[in-house]
N, C-alpha and C positions, 0 to 999 in steps of 0.2 A: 271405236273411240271417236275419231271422226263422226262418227254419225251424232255419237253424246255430245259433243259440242255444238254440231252444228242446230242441235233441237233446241239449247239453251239458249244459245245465240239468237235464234229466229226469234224467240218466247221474249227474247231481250227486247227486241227490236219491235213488235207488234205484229209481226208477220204471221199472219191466219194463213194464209196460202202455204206458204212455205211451211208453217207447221203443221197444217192439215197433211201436206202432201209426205213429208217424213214420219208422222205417225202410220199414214197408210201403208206406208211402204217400210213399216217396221222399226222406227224408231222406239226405244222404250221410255216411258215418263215416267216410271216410279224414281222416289227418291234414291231406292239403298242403290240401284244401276249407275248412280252419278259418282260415286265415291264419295259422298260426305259432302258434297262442294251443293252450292244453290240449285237446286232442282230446276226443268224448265215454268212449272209452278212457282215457286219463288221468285224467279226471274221477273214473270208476266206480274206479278202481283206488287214486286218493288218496283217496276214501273207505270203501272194503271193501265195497263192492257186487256180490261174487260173481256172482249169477245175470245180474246187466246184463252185468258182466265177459263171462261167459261166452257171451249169447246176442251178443253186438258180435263177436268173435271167430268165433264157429260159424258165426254165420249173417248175422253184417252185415259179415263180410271187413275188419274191424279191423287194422291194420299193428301185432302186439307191437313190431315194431323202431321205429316214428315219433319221434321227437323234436321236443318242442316249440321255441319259436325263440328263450327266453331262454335256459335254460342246457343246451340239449341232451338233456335230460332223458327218460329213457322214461318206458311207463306200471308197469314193475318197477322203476323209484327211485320213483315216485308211489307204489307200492304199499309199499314198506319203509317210506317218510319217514311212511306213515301208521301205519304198525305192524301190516300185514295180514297175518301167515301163510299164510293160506291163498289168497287171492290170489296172494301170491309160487308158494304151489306150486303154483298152477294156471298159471299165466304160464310157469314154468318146464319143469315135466314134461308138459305138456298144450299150451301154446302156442309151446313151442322160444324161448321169451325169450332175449336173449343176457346171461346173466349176468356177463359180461367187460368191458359196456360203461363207458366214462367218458364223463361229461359234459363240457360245455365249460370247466369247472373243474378237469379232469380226477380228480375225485372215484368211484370205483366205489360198489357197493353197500351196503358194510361203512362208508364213512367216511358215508354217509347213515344206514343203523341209528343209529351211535357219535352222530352230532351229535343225534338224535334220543330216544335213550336208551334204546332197546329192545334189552335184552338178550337176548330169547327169538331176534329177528333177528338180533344179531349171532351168536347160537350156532350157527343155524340156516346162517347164511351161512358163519362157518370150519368148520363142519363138512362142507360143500361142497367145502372146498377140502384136503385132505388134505398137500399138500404146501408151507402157507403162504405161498401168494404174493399174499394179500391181505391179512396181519395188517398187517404194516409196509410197504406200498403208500404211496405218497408221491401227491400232489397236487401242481399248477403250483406251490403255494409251499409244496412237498417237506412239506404238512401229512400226517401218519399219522391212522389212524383213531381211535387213543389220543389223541391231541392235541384231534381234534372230540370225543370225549369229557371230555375235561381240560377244554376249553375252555367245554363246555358244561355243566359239573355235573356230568353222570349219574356216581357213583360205585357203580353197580352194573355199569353195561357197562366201568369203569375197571376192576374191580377183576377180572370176568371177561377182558378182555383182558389183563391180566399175569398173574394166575394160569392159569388156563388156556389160551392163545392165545399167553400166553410173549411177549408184544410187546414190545416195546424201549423202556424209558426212558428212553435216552440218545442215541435219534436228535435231531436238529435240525430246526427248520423252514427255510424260507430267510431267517429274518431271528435265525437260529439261537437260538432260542427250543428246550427241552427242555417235557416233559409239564409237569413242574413249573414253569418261567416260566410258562407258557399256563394252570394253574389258578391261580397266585398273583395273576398280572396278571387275572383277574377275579375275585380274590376267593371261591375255592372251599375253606373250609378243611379241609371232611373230607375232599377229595380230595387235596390237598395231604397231610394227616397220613397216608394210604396210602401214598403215592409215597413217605413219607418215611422208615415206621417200618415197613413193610411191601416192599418195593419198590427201598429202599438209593438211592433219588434222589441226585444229588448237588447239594450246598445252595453248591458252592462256580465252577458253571459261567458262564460268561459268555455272553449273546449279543451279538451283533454292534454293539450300543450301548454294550457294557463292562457289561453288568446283569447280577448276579445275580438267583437268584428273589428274595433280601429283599429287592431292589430295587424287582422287580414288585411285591412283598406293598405294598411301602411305595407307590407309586403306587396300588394298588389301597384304600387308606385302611383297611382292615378291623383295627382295633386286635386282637382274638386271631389273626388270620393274620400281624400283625408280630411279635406275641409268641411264639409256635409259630417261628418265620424264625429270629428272632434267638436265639431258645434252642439251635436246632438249631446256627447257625452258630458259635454263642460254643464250645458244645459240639464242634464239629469242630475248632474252632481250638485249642483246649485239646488234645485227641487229637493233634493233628500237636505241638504243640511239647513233648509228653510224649514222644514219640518222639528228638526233637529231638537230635545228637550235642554233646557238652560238649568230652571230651576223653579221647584215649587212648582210645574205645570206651565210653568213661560216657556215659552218658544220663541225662538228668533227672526227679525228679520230678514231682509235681502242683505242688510250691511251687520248683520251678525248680532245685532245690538237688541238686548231685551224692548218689549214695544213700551210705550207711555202708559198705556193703561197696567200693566204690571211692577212698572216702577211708582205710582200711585200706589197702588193697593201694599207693596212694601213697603213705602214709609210711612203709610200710617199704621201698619204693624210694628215699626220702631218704634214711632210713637205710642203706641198702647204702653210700649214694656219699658219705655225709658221713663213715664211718667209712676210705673210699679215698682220699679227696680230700687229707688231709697225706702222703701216702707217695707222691702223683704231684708234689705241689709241691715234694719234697726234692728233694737231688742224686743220691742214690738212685737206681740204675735199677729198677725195676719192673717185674714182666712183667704185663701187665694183659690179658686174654681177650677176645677179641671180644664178646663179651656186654657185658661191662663198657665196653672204649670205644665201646662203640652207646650205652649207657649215661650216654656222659661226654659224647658228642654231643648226646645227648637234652638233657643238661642247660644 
């Protein structure tokens, strides 16, 4: 046992010597030998220890596919969640890693970048994927990569996943949560002002508790994230009832009030029918036009 940890340990630390020298002399480096716990693969690989990386591999018969026994995790999520480029691309083009795998979170590699905040990996991984089936990849609780981003701050990897990556700010999580619920309800306001003013978020969706984001915001206690919420929403609400129908096709103002040019064209539609209205009421028969008794209907 001793021996097991002291190989994890070295693999921690970057130590080639000391782990050359413990595999010589018998150390084992498969994973199932650790007990479930980070392999010395693992180890070397959430810290960017290349040359260990590589000599565990080459020469110590290392398993790239192992999964440790919390969350199923390989030693290429170890390697992203640390932020190792070159790691990853020695795992991948050199070690036949399986870059498709999900963890027992069902989490891939992109939503480990995203929660982590490494932009250089998340570019690095959709550009891997040419045909997008990793931007908007969902998790057991349908979380996207954007969302562990949202959720986590990083508005560098936010802002590269929408703009370049094209990712979806209007999927849902499973407790239907949008990117913006998920930074407001923690509290991210520059991430929020992206999604918002950048992004076209919408400030008016509910999740599955009846919450808007200024709902989140307002749970999240952050006084300029409520103020940034409620301007947006006051602001939306304003737009829709400017749109708003009055009558006959009028629409309203900013101050609610039918515009001039439609109060014009209805009085002299009074006038048409106020100047008919005593020549219908004689005994008089009068030939009145369709136009006009649509006209006498209206009225």
């Amino acid at each position: 046992m001793f021996v097991l940890w002291a190989l994890r340990d070295a693999a921690r630390d970057g130590d080639l010597v000391r782990v050359r020298d413990l595999v010589q002399n018998g150390a084992i480096v498969r994973a199932d030998h650790h007990h479930g716990r980070y392999s010395p693969l693992h180890e070397a690989s959430r810290k960017g220890h290349l040359p260990v990386v590589r000599y565990l591999v080459e020469e110590g018969g290392a398993d790239v596919h192992a999964t440790e026994q919390y969350a199923e995790a390989t030693p290429l999520h170890e390697a992203v969640l640390g932020g190792h480029l070159e790691v990853l691309e020695y795992l991948i083009y050199q070690a036949r890693a399986d870059l498709l795998h999900k963890d027992k979170f069902g989490q891939t590699a992109l939503h480990k970048a995203a929660k982590a905040g490494h932009v250089d990996l998340s570019r690095y991984l959709v550009n891997r994927d040419p045909i997008g089936r990793w931007v908007d990849a969902t998790d057991n609780k349908k979380m996207t990569p954007l969302m562990e981003a949202c959720e986590n701050g990083h508005l560098g990897v936010v802002e590269f996943l929408v703009n370049e990556a094209r990712a979806s700010v209007h999927d849902t999580s499973l407790s239907g949560d949008t990117p913006l619920h998920t930074a407001c309800l923690m509290g991210h306001v520059d991430v929020a002002k992206f999604l918002l003013h950048q992004a076209n978020a919408r400030v008016d969706k509910v999740n599955r508790d009846g919450q808007t984001p200024l709902d989140c915001a307002r749970r999240a206690a952050v006084p300029e994230l409520i103020r940034l919420m409620e301007q947006v929403s006051d602001n939306n609400k304003n737009k829709n009832n400017k749109s708003m129908p009055v009558m006959n096709g009028a629409t309203k103002t900013n101050d609610g009030v039918a515009s001039s040019e439609t109060k014009t064209a209805l009085d002299h539609k009074k006038s048409l029918l106020d100047s008919i209205m005593p020549a219908v009421a004689s005994d008089d028969e009068v030939m009145v036009s369709p136009l006009v008794h649509c006209c006498l209907i209206r009225k």
